[in-house]
C-alpha positions, 0 to 999 in steps of 0.5 A: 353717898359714894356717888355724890361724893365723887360728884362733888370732887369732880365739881370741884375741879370742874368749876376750877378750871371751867371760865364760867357756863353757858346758857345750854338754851338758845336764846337768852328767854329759852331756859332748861330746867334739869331734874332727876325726876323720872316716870309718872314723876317726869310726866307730872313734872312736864306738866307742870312746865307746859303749864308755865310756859302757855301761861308765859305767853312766848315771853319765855321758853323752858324745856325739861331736862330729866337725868334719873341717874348719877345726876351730880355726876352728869351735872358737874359734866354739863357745868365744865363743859359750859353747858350748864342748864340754867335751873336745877333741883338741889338737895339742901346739903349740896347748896353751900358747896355749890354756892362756894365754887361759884357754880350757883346764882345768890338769889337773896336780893331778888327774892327780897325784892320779890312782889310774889314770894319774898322770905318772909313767906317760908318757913324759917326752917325750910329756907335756912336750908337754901342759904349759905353764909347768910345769902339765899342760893336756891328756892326751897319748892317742897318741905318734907319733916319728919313726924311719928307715924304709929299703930293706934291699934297696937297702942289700944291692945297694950293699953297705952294713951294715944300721944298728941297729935300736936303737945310735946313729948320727950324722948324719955317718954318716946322711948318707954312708951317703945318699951311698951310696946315691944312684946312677944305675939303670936301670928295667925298660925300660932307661932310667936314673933316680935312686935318691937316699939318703933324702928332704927337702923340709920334712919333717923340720921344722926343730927336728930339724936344729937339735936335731941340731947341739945347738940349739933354737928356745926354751930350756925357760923358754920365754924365751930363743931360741935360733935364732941360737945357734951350736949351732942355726946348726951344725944349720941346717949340716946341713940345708944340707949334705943340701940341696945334696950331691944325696942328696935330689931337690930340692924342686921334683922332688919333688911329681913323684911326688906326695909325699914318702913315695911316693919311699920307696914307689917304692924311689927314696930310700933311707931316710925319716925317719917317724913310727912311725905310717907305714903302708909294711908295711901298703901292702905287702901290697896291692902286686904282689910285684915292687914289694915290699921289706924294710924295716929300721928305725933310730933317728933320728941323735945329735946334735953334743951326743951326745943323740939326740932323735925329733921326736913329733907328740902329740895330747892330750885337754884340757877347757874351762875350764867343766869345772874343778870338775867332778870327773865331767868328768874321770872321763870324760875318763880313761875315753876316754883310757885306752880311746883307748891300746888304738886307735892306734900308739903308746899314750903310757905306758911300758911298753905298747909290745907293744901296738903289734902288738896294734893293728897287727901289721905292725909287729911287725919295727920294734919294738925301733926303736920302743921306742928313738923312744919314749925320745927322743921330744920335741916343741919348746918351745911357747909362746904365740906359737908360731905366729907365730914357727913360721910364719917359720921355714918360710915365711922360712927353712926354704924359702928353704933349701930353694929356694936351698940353694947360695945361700940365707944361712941363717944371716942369716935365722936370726938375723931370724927370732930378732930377731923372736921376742924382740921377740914375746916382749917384747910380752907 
């Protein structure tokens, strides 16, 4: 977080004081295509690009970039210089300051005039995550929203119904069920441990809570914040309430198995709120039988406004300022993307979701949930000063929840950290 902070204060100056990039390819049909991808990832991802470019005919040229480390740093370094490369992978936070700076090409009227992949096609959720002030700035090439994985064979030894795969559920209803499931057992030596009902410790990020109490960080004009609303303060409540009626190991007890997947992994929580990526079945099938279980799947809860929302991590394709009339530049950017769908869990566009066991067939058994994370999928309500307004709910309130959660005022800081917003909002 640090890392990409200090990237986006660089960027800033950067693209102040940078007159504008150059293509670092050759010639205006030779491109470079940065990622952070790196080993078999890379690899997988090289493929890919060879693959476009023989089916491009020497219409055009890309060539892989990989920069598996400080990649906003060394990317804001390329942008100064004037050696930007031409397309490169994004996180759906980063696009609007990005956009905002000039770094960044609006891509709205080429997709809307698009004869393979026009708006329409993505899910609402997912796109909204490459746009900013209404404009489209990248191409979303990869949906990954969060779903509950949880222990069918725990479930079955307290006696508790399985939750559906696609009807909705309530937090309240999360939350007992969680109680439930948070018992005393007793391991093969006979020595006793906690099973608890699911696992919290900073994951989920704090806009599920708040989109489950019907709030938000910053409204969709991406003016007004919302922090200290009273529908965000009631999902803070909630948070609070996971926090501190024991179905979760604390914060501190949980690094002690490593991370927080591991608890889910070694059949001590429950229930984990995941991305649809998350590759349990897989790891299954490498582990002894004694250690294997079944696991269901769920939609993540409703909140108080009756709307059911899926955090969704997005990556989008986007392409330097330099290659705005280059109508090749984004031939080529389309050709990656739509070859990028049929690679990773789960392709964007509606309509594909079969795909996902084509790509992964462990998955087949999670699909209906899938389906059903991919209609509520969201991201937050990005703007430029993301970052910085982002970096004080974790670090000034989210784990100060989560270090002091019976004594922590959460609803003071909360309503900081919204002063400091507006005031970072009245600075522009």
């Amino acid at each position: 977080m640090k890392l990409k902070g200090l990237a986006l204060c660089l960027l800033t100056l950067m693209v102040i004081t940078a007159c504008g990039t150059t293509n670092s390819g050759n010639n205006e049909n030779e491109f470079i295509f940065a990622t952070w991808a790196a080993g078999e990832e890379l690899q997988e991802f090289e493929e890919i690009i060879n693959q476009v470019n023989e089916n491009a005919d020497g219409e055009y040229t890309v060539k892989a970039l990989s920069i598996p480390s400080d990649y906003y740093i060394k990317l804001a370094t390329q942008i100064s210089s004037n050696n930007a490369p031409d397309f490169f992978w994004m996180t759906q936070e980063l696009i609007s300051r990005y956009a905002n700076l000039g770094a960044i090409t609006d891509l709205t009227e080429k997709l809307e005039q698009s004869e393979q992949l026009t708006p329409d096609l993505f899910y609402d959720g997912v796109l909204a995550s490459a746009t900013y002030e209404d404009r489209y700035y990248g191409v979303p090439w990869i949906a990954n929203p969060l779903m509950i994985y949880y222990n069918k064979d725990l479930f079955d030894q307290e006696g508790i119904d399985h939750p559906s795969p696609t009807d909705p559920w309530t937090w309240d209803e999360f939350i007992e069920v969680a109680k439930e499931l948070t018992v005393i057992k007793q391991d093969g030596n006979g020595n006793d441990y906690q099973q608890f009902g699911t696992v919290v410790d900073g994951w989920p990020n704090i806009e599920t809570f708040m989109w489950a109490g019907g709030g938000d960080i910053i409204a969709e004009d991406g003016e007004d914040i919302l922090i200290d609303s009273a529908e965000s303060l009631e999902g803070l409540s909630i948070l609070n309430e996971i926090l501190t009626s024991g179905i979760t190991p604390s914060y501190a007890q949980v690094s002690s198995l490593g991370s927080n997947n591991v608890w889910f992994e070694k059949q001590r929580a429950a229930m984990f709120m995941g991305g649809i990526q998350d590759n349990f079945e897989e790891k299954m099938t490498r582990w002894e039988e004694e250690e294997q279980f079944e696991i269901g799947y769920t939609p993540m809860p409703v909140g108080q406004d009756g709307e059911a929302y899926a955090f969704n991590w997005t990556a989008s394709t986007v392409m330097s300022i330099d290659q705005a009339e280059n109508p090749l530049a984004y031939q080529a950017l389309e050709d990656i993307t739509l070859e990028f769908f049929k690679w990773k869990v789960a392709s964007p566009l509606e309509g594909q979701v079969e795909r996902v066991v084509e790509i992964d067939p462990h998955k087949e058994e999670a699909l209906e949930t899938i389906e059903q994370s991919l209609l509520i999928a969201r991201s937050a309500n990005y703007i430029p000063e993301w970052d910085v307004i982002n970096n004080r709910l974790w670090v000034d309130l989210y784990t100060g929840m989560l270090n002091a959660p019976e004594s922590f005022d959460y609803e003071a800081m909360a309503k900081e950290i919204a002063d400091f917003a507006r005031n970072e909002i009245n600075k522009r």
